[in-house]
N, C-alpha and C positions, 0 to 999 in steps of 0.2 A: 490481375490487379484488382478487381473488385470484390473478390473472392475475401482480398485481403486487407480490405480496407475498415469490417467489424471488426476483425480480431485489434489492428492497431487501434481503433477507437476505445477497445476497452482495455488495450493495454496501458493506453494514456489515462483512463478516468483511472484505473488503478496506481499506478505511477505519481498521478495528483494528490491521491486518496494520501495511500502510505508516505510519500514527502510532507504531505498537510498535518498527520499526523506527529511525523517526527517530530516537524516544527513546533507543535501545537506543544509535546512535551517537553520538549529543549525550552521552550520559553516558560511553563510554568514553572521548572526547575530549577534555570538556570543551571544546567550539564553544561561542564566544558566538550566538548567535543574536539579534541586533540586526538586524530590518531581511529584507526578500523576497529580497534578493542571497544571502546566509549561507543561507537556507533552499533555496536551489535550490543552494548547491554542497554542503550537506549530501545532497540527493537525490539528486545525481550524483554524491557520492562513496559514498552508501549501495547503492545499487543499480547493477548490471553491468547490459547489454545483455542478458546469458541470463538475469538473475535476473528482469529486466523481462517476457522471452518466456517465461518460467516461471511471473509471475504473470500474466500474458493466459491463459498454459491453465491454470493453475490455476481462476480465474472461470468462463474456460467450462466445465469440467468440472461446478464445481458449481454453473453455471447449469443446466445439462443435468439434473443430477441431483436436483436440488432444481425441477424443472417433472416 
């Protein structure tokens, strides 16, 4: 159980992360969000390719740092 208790901490700051961000662009937009289609071009227009490879090292970082 303790083992596993970093990785869920940064599961959840990640979790918080990308949800905050959703919201952050649904609300400058005003996207309707009706429906799984709308939420994946929300995703792809919220996050870049380097924003994505930035949050992969950001997890690992503090997966590292939090074991």
């Amino acid at each position: 159980m303790m083992l596993m208790a970093p990785l869920f901490i940064v599961l959840l700051n990640v979790c918080l992360l990308v949800c905050s961000q959703i919201t952050w662009k649904i609300a400058l937009n005003r996207t309707p969000l009706n429906g799984i289609h709308n939420l994946g071009l929300v995703l792809k227009e919220t996050f870049t390719s380097s924003q994505w490879l930035g949050l992969l090292f950001l997890v690992g970082g503090a997966f590292l740092l939090a074991e």
